[in-house]
Wavefront OBJ file of the C-alpha trace (Angstrom):
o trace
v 114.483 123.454 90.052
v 111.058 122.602 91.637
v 111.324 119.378 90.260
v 113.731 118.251 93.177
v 111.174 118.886 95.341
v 109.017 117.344 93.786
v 111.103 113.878 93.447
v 111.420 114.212 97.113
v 107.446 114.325 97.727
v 107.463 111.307 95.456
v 109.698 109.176 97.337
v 107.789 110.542 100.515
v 104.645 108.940 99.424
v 106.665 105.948 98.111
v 107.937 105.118 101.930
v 105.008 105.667 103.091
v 103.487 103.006 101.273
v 106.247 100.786 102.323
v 105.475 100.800 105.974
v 102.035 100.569 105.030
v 102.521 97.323 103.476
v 105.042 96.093 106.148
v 108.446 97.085 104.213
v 107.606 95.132 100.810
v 110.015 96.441 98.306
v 108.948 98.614 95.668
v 110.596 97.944 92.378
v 109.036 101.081 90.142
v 106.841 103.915 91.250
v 104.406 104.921 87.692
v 103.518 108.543 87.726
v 101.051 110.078 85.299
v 102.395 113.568 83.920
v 100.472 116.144 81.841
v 102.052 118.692 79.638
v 100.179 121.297 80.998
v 101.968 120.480 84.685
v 104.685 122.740 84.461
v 107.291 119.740 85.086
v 109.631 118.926 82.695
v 109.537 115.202 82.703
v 113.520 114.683 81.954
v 114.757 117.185 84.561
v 111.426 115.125 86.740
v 113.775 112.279 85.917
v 116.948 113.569 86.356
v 115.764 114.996 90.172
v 114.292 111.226 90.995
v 117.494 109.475 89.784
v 119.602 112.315 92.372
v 117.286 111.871 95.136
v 116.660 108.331 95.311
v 120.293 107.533 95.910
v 120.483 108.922 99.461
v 116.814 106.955 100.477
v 116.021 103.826 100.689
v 114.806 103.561 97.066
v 118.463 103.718 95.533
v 117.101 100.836 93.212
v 113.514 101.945 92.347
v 112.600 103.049 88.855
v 110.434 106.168 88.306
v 108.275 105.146 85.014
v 106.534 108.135 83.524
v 103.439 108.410 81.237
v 103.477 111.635 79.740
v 100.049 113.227 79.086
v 98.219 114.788 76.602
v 96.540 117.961 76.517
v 93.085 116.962 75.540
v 90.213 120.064 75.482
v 86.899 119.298 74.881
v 85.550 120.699 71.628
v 82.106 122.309 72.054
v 81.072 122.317 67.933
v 82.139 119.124 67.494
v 81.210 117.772 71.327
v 83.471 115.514 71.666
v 87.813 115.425 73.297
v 90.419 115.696 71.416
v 94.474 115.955 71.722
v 95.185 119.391 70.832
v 97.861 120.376 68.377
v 99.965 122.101 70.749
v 99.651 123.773 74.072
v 99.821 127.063 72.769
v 97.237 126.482 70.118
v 93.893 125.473 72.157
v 92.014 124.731 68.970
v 90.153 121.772 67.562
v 92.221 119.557 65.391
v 89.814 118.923 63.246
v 87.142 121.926 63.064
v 89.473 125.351 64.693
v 86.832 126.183 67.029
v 89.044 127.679 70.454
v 88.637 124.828 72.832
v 89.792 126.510 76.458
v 87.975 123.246 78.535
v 91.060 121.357 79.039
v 90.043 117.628 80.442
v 93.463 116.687 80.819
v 96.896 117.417 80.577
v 97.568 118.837 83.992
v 98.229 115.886 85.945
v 101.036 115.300 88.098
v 100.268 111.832 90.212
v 101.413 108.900 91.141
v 99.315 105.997 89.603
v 101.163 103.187 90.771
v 103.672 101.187 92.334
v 104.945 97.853 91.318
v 106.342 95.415 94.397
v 108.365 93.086 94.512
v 106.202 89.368 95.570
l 1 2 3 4 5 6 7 8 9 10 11 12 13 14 15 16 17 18 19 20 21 22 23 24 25 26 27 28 29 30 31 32 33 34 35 36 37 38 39 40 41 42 43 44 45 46 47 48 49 50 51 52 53 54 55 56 57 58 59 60 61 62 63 64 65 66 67 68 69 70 71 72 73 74 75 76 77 78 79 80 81 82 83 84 85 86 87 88 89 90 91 92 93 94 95 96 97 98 99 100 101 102 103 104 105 106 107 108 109 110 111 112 113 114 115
């Protein structure tokens, strides 16, 4: 389960932050994650919720935007969401669309604290 790990990394960069900004509490960490990641955003969830309660964070939320896969369609030249991430084809013309512009992300985009 990778994504343990990964929770673990996220409260990392989390406390880090923290004694940046002189131990300000963090209420909710935002993380941007793409389908094409390979996490599994409620295990992702699941793995936070475990690790956070031996840390400092016990009370901090982990708020996740799921992601997209978006390919860029060279007949039509513009992005679009694909159907599924099996099926790399335009939506709306079927041309095979393998440039992928998003869908693989896995970051933290921001962190709400507490005034």
């Amino acid at each position: 389960m990778h994504e343990l790990s990964i929770a673990l990394n996220i409260l990392e960069v989390a406390e880090e932050e923290a004694e940046r900004r002189a131990g300000q509490r963090i209420v909710s960490i935002r993380l941007k994650l793409g389908a094409l990641s390979g996490v599994d955003p409620k295990a992702l969830q699941s793995a936070y919720e475990l690790a956070r309660e031996t840390s400092a964070f016990a009370g901090t939320a982990l708020v996740v935007e799921e992601v997209p896969v978006v390919a860029h369609c060279p007949r039509c030249a513009v992005d679009r969401a694909v159907p599924s991430v099996w099926h790399l084809c335009c939506p709306v013309c079927g041309t095979p669309t393998p440039q992928v512009v998003a869908g693989r992300e896995l970051e933290i985009v921001g962190l709400e604290i507490e005034a």
